[in-house]
N, C-alpha and C positions, 0 to 999 in steps of 0.2 A: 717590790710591791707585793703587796700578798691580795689577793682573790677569794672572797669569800660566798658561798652562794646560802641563802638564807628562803627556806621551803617548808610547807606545812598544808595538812589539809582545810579547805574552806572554811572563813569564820573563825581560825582557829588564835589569830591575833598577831599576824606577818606582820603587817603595816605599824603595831603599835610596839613590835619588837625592835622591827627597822628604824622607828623614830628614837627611841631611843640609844640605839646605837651612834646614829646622828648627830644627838647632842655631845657623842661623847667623841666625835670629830673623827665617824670614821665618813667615808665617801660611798652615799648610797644610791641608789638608781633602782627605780620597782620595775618591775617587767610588762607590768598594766599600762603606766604610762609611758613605755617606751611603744607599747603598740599604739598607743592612745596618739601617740604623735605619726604613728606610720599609717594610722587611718584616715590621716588627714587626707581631703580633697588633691586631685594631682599625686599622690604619692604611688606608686607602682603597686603594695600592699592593696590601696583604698580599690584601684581598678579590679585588682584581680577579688574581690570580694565581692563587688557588684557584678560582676562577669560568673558567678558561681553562685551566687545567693537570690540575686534579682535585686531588684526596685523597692523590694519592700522592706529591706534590711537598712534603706536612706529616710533620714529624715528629710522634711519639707524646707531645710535651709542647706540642705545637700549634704551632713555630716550624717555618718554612720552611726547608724539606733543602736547603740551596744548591746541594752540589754535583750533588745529584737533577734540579734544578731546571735548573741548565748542562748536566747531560745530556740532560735533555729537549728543551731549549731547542736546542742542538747536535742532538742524535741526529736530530731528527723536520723538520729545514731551520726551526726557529719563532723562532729569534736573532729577527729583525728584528719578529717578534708581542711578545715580552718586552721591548726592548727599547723599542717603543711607548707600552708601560706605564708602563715605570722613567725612562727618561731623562725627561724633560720634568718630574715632580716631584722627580729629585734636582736638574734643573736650578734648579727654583722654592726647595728648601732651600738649596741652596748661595748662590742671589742673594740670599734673605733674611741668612743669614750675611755676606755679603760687605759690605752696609749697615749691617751691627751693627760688622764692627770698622771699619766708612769712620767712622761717627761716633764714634769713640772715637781712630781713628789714621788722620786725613786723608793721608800720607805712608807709610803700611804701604806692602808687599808680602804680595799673599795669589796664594795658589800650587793649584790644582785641579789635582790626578793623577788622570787617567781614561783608557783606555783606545782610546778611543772617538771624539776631539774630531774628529778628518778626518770618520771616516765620518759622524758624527752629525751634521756641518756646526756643529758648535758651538763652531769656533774663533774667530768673531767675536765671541764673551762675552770675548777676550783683549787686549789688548795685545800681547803677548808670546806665543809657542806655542815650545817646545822638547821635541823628541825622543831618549827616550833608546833610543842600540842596542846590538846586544852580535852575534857570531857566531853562525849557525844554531846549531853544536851545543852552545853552550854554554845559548842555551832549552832545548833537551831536556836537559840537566844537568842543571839549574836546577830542571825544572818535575820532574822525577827526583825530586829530591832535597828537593820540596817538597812533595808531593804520598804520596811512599812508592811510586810506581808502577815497574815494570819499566823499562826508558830504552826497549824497543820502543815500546811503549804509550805513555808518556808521548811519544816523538816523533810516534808517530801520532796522539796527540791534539793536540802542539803545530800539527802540519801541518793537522790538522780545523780549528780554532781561528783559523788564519792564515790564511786562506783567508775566513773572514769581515772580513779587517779588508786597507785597504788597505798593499801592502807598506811594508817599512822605508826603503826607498830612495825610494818617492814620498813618503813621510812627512815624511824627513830635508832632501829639495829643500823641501818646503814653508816647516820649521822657521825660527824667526827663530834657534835654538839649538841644536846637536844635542850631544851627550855620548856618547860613546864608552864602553861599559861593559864591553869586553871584557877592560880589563887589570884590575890592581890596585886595590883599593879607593883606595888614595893615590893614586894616577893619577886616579881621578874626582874624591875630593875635591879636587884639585887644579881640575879642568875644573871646578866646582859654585862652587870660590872666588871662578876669575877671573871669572866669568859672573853672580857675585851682585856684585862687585864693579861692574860694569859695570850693574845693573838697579836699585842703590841712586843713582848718579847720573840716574838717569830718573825719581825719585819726589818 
């Protein structure tokens, strides 16, 4: 099995690289929805965030206000308190996934989109690390345009936000891969082709 971990700064087009990857059967898991599942009510994660955040980070049918929660987590410098929590048990779901399809497909590729893997030091869970990037102002587009927010705002939050994660450019030196997300979608899929093309001869 090979281990792929797939990272880039906000906005900058992970989720629509990791879909495409997808279709082209490799085995992927975002790292958003693995917390997404570990915030759930009863889960040991969801306690320990109400026990550190307070009352106001829940919403009114008991699920945790995400984007309350990243504002908190942002607004008050506490990224790296939350962050303490989450990481390390989405790490433990994700390895137990990873041994479910190793023994079903000794030869897979499985693919983790996270955010996170430089600074979290958790690119040694990989083989493989590829970074996708795109042009500053097209994250402020992006996150624009995903979010509903004004493009001031939203740039001021992209720049808040980027500021906790190491830049794009140390990232992309790091990379065993990097993806250029700033053109065309066929232009990525194109880059996503030859680069799967190339990781299915290493398995």
């Amino acid at each position: 099995m090979l281990r792929v971990g797939l990272t880039g700064g906000i906005a900058c087009g992970k989720s629509t690289v990791a879909k495409m990857f997808s279709e082209l059967g490799v085995h992927v898991v975002q790292s958003d929805q693995t917390a997404h599942e570990l915030y759930r009510p009863g889960e040991p994660v969801y306690q320990e965030i109400v026990k550190r955040f307070g009352r106001e980070v829940v919403k009114p049918d008991g699920e945790i206000d995400r984007p309350r929660l990243a504002a908190a987590a942002f607004g008050q410098n506490r990224i790296e308190e939350l962050n303490r929590i989450v990481h390390p048990a989405v790490i433990e779901r994700q390895a137990e996934w990873m041994c479910e399809i190793a023994a079903r497909e000794p030869h897979a590729i499985v693919m983790v989109e996270a955010a996170l893997i430089f600074e979290a030091g958790t690119n040694g869970r990989f083989e493989k690390v590829m970074v996708v990037t795109c042009r500053p102002e097209q994250k402020v587009q992006r996150f624009a345009a995903r979010t509903g927010l004004d493009e001031s705002v939203a740039r001021a939050e992209v720049e808040r936000r980027a500021k906790a994660q190491i830049p794009d450019e140390e990232k992309a030196r790091r990379a065993d891969y990097v993806i250029d997300n700033s053109g065309s979608l066929e232009e990525t899929r194109r880059q996503v082709r030859n680069i799967f093309e190339v990781l299915k001869k290493t398995t």
